[in-house]
C-alpha positions in Angstrom: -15.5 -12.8 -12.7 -15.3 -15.7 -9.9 -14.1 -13.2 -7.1 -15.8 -11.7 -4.5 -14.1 -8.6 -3.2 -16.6 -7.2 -0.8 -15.1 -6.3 2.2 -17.2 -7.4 5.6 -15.9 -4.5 7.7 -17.7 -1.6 6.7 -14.7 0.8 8.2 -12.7 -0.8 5.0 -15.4 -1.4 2.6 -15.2 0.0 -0.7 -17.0 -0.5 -3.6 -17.2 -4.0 -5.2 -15.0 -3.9 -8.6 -17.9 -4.3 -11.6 -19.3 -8.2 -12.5 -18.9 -7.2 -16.3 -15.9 -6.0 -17.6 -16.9 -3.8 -21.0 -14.7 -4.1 -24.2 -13.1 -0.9 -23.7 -12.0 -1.7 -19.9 -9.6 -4.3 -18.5 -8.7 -5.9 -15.1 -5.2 -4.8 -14.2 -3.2 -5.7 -11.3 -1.3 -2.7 -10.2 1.6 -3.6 -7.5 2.2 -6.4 -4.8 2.8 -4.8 -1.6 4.8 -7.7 1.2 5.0 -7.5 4.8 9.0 -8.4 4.6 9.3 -12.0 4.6 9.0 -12.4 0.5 9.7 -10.4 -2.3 7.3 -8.1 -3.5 7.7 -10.6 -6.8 6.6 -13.7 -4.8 3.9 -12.3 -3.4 2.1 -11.1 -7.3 3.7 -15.0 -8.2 1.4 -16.4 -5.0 -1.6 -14.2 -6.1 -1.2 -15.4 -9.6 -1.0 -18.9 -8.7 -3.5 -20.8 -11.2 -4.3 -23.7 -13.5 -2.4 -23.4 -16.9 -4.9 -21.5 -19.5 -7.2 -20.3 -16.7 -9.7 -18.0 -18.2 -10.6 -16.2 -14.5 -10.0 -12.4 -15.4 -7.8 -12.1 -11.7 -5.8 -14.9 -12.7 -5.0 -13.4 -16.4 -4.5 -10.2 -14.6 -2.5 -11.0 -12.4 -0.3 -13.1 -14.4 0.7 -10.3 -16.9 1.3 -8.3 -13.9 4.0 -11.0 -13.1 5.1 -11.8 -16.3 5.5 -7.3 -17.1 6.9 -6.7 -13.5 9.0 -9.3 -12.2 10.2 -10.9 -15.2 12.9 -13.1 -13.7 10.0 -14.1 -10.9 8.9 -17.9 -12.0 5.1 -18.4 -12.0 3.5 -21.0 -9.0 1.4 -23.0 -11.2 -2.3 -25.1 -9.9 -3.7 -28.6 -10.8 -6.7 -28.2 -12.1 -7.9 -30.1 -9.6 -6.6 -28.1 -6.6 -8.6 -25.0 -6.5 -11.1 -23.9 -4.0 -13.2 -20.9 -5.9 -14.7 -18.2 -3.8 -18.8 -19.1 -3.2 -21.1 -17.7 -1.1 -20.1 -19.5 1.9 -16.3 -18.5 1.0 -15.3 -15.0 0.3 -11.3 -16.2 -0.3 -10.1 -18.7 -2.7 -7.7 -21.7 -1.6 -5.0 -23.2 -4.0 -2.8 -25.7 -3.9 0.9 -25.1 -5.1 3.3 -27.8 -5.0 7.1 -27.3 -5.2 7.5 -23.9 -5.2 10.4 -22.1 -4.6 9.6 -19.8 -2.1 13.6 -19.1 -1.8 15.3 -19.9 -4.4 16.5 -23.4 -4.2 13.9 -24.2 -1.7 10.7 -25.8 -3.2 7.9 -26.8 -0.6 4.3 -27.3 -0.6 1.9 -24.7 0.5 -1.4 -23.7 0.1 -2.1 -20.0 -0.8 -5.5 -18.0 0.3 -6.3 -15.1 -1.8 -9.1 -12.8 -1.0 -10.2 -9.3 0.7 -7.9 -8.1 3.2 -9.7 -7.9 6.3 -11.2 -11.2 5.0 -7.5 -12.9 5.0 -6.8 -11.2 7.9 -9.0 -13.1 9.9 -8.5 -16.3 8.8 -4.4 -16.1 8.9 -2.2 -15.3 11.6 -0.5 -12.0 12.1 0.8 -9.6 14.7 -0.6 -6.5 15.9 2.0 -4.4 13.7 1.5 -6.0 10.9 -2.3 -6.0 10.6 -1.6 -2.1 11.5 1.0 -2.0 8.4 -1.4 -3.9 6.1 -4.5 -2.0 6.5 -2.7 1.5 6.3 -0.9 0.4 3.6 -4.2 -1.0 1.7 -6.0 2.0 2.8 -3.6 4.2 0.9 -4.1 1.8 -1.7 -7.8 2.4 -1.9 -7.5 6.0 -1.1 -5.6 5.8 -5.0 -8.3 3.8 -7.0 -7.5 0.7 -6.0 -9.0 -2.7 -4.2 -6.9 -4.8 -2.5 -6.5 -8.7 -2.4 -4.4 -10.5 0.5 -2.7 -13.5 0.4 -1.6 -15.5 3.0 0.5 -18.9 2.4 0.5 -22.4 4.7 2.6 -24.6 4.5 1.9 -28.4 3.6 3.4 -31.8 4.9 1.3 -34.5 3.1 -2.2 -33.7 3.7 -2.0 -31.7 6.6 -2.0 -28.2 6.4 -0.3 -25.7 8.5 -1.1 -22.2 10.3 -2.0 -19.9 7.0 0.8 -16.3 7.8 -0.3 -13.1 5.4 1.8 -12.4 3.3 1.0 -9.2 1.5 -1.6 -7.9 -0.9 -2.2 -7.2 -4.7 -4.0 -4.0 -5.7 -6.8 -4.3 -8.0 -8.7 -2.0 -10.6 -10.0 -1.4 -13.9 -8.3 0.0 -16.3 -10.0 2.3 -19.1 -7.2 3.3 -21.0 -6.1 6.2 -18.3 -4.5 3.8 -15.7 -0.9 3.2 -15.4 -0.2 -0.1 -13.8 3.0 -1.6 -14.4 6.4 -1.0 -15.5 8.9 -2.9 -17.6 11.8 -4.8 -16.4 15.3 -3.7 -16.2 18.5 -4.7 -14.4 18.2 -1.9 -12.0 14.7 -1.5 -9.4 13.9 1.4 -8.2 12.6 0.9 -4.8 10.4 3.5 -2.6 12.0 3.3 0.8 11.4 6.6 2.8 8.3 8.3 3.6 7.5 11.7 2.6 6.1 12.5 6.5 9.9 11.4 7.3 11.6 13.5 4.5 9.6 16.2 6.0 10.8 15.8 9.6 14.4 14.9 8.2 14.6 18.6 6.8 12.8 20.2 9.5 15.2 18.8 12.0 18.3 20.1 10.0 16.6 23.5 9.8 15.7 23.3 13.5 19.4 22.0 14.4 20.9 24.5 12.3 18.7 27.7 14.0 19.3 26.3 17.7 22.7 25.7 17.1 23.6 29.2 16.1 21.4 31.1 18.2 22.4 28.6 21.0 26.1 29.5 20.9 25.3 33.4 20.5 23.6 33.1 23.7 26.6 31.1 25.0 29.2 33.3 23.5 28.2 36.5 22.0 30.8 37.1 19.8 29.7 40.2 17.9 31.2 41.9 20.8 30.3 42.8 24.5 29.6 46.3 23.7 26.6 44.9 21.3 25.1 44.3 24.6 26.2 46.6 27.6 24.3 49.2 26.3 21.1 50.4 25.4 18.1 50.2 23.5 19.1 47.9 20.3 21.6 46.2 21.4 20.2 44.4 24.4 16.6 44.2 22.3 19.1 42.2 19.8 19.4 39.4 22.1 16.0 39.6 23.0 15.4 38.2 19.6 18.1 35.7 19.7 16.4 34.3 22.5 13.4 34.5 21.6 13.7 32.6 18.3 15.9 30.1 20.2 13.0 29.4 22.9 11.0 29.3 19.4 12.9 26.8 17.6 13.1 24.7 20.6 9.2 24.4 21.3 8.6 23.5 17.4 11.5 21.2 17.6 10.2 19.0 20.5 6.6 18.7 18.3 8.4 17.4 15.8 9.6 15.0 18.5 6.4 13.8 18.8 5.5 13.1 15.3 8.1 11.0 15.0 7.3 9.1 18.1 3.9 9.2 16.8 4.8 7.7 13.1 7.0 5.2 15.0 3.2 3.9 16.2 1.3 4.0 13.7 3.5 4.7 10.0 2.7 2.0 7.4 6.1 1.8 6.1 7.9 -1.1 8.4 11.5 1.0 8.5 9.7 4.1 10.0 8.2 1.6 13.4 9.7 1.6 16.8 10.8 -2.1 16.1 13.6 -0.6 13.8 15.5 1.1 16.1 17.4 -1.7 17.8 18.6 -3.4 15.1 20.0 -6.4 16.2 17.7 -8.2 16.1 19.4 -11.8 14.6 22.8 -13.1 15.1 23.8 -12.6 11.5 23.3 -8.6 12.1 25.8 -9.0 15.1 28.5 -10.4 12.8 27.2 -7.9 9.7 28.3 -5.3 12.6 32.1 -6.2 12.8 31.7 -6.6 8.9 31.1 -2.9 8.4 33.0 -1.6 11.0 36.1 -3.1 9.0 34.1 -1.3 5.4 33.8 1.8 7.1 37.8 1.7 8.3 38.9 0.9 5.0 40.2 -2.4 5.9 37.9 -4.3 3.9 36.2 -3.5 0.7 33.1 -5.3 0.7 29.8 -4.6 3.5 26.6 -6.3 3.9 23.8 -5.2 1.8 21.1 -3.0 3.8 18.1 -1.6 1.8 17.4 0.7 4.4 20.0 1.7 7.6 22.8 -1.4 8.2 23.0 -1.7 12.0 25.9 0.7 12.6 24.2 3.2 10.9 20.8 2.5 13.0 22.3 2.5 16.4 24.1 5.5 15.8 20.6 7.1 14.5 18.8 5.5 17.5 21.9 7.3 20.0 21.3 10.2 18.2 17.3 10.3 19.2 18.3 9.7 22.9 20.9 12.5 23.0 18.3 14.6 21.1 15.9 14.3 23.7 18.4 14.8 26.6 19.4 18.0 24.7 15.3 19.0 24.9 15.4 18.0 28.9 18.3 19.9 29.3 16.9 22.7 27.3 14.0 23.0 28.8 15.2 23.1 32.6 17.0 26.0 31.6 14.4 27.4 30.6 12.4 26.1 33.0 13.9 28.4 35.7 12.2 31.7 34.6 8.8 29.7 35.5 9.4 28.1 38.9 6.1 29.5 40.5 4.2 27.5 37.6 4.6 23.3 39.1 5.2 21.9 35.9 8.3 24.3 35.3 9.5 23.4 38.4 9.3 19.9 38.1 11.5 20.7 34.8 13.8 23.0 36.4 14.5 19.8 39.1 17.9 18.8 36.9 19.2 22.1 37.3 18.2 22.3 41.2 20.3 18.6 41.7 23.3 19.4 39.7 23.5 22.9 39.3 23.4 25.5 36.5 27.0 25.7 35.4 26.8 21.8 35.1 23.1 22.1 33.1 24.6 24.4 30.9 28.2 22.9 30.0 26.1 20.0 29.3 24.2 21.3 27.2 26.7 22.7 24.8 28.8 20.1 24.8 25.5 18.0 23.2 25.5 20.7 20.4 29.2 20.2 19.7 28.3 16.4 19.8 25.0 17.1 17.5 27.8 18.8 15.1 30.1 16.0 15.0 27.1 14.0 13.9 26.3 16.2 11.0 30.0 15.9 9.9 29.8 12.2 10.0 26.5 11.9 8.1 27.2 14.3 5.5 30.8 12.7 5.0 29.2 8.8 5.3 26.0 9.9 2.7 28.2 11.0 0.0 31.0 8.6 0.0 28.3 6.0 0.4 26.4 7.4 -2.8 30.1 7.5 -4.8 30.6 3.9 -3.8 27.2 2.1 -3.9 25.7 4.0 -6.5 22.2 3.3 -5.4 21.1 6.9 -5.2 21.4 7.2 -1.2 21.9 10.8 -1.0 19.1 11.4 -3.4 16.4 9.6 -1.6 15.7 11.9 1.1 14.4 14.6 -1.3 12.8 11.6 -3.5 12.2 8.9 -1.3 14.0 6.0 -3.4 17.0 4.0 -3.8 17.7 1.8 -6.4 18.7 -1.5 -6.7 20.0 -4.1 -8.9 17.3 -6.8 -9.7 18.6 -10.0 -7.8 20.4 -8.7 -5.5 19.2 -9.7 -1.4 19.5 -6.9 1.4 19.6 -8.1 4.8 17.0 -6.1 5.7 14.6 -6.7 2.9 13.3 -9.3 0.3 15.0 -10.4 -3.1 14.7 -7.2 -5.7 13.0 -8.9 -8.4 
């Protein structure tokens, strides 16, 4: 086969897929993975881009990846006489694509690299969170059986050639009859959209919210009855235990804190990053605001598509993680107050010393009935959204996908194709 996929940083080096391919193996090309600006469908078409009849084994691979996967995805086809082939010197190949409709209705020149990631990587421009997003994503990739080939697209005004931007990259193997690597089309996509690290800390925070809400408001109001705890022996031991599972609950809760602060770093799925929680990040997601505003009061019956939260939705979720973590300071210098010889607690306690402990704790309740409210709201919002949008919303938090009909263009998200 004519490419090289050696990788030239040994951190992400992997072993080279095999010069000969036998009779009873195949190249396949499993998925297209894209950093957000084109559709998972126009990234494999980019990767696939070659002369008519080509008999390289990546090309033919690729191209039946296309062709099985994105069927309604039109092929970027090569003159035979622009192609760079990888050499020695040149561990990527070049290509030249002309008029291709990288949005539909939109053809342009461009000239697409393919070749090992950190290879691409190099050579094409990207930010610091996407080069973090590409090589966890391609390390998962390689983790499952799989090499990895970026592609990065510049564009062309007559024979000058632009700043090269990576794309995304195309996973890579051989198959020998055991590997599954594509599906067949349909009018519906099913697309992977949460993380299982965040359906684990969705679940744990309801099971977290739900213990410190009830043994919160025993403590606040211990309604089984003030004799339960005037006397002795069980009864004042029984709110021993509340407390102590409260103080509990609240210590595992703020870790959990942290690994979300910590997959907002470092996650390789673009919705879980930091970046996502302002949302506003365009003028059109302004106006898509008011737009939904008027779906959610009824007064219009059509909303902006989001694949993943629509910017209501996010800046609520984004309020919700700064009331959370005023709820843990407030918490906490409470709590803090049983500690004041230790100088970290009483740094802690210092909200309660300014404003007083009546104040601390009124506060603090009223963010639980707040935190409540919330939960009504979501619950109420998830399901009628899953009755009206049908995309499986409700669902996806145990399974981690939505789906989505083939052609249709989220805000948020390239074409499903």
């Amino acid at each position: 086969m004519s490419v090289d996929t050696h990788s030239s940083d040994p951190a992400h080096a992997s072993p080279p897929l095999p010069g000969t391919i036998t009779e009873s193996e195949r190249l396949v090309v499993g998925e297209a993975y894209s950093l957000g600006k084109l559709s998972e469908g126009r990234v494999m078409a980019l990767a696939a881009a070659s002369v008519p009849g080509s008999t390289d084994l990546l090309d033919q691979a690729a191209s039946a990846a296309l062709a099985t996967q994105h069927p309604t995805v039109p092929p970027a086809y090569v003159e035979p006489g622009d192609v760079d082939p990888v050499s020695d010197k040149q561990r990527w190949q070049i290509s030249r694509v002309r008029g291709y409709e990288l949005c539909p209705g939109e053809p342009q020149d461009l000239v697409v690299m393919r070749g090992p990631v950190d290879a691409v990587l190099n050579q094409a421009k990207l930010g610091p969170e996407g080069k973090s997003l590409i090589r966890r994503n391609a390390d998962w990739a390689l983790r499952h059986g799989w090499r990895t080939l970026a592609v990065a697209t510049a564009p062309v005004d007559g024979d000058k050639v632009g700043e090269f931007r990576v794309q995304g990259f195309i996973t890579v193997g051989v198959d020998n009859g055991t590997r599954v690597a594509s599906t067949g089309p349909a009018d519906w996509a099913r697309v992977n959209l949460w993380s299982i690290s965040l359906r684990y800390q969705h679940w744990a925070n309801v099971a977290l919210i739900f213990i410190l809400s009830c043994t919160g408001y025993l403590i606040m109001d211990p309604f089984f009855g003030p004799e339960a705890y005037s006397g002795e022996g069980t009864g004042i031991f029984l709110m021993g235990w509340v407390r102590f599972i409260h103080f509990t609950a609240a210590f595992l809760w703020v870790i959990l804190g942290a690994t979300r602060v910590f997959t907002a770093l470092t996650s390789r799925d673009a919705h879980l990053r930091a970046s996502q929680f302002w949302p506003l990040k365009r003028k059109r997601d302004v106006q898509n605001l008011g737009k939904i505003v008027k779906y959610y009061l009824f007064i219009s019956r059509e909303e902006p598509l989001y694949l993943g939260h629509n910017p209501l939705q996010q800046l609520a979720y984004s309020a919700l993680y700064v009331a959370c973590g005023v709820q843990m300071l407030t918490g906490f210098s409470l709590y803090a107050l049983y500690h004041q010889d230790n100088p970290f607690w009483a740094f802690i306690a210092l909200p309660v010393h300014l404003v007083g402990i009546p104040a601390v704790r009124l506060f603090h309740a009223m963010l639980m009935f707040g935190l409540w409210c919330f939960v009504v709201m979501h619950v109420y919002l998830a399901v009628r959204a899953d009755s009206l949008e049908r995309h499986g919303g409700l669902s996806a938090m145990i399974n981690g996908g939505v789906w989505m009909r083939r052609g249709s263009r989220p805000e948020d998200a390239p074409a499903v194709e």
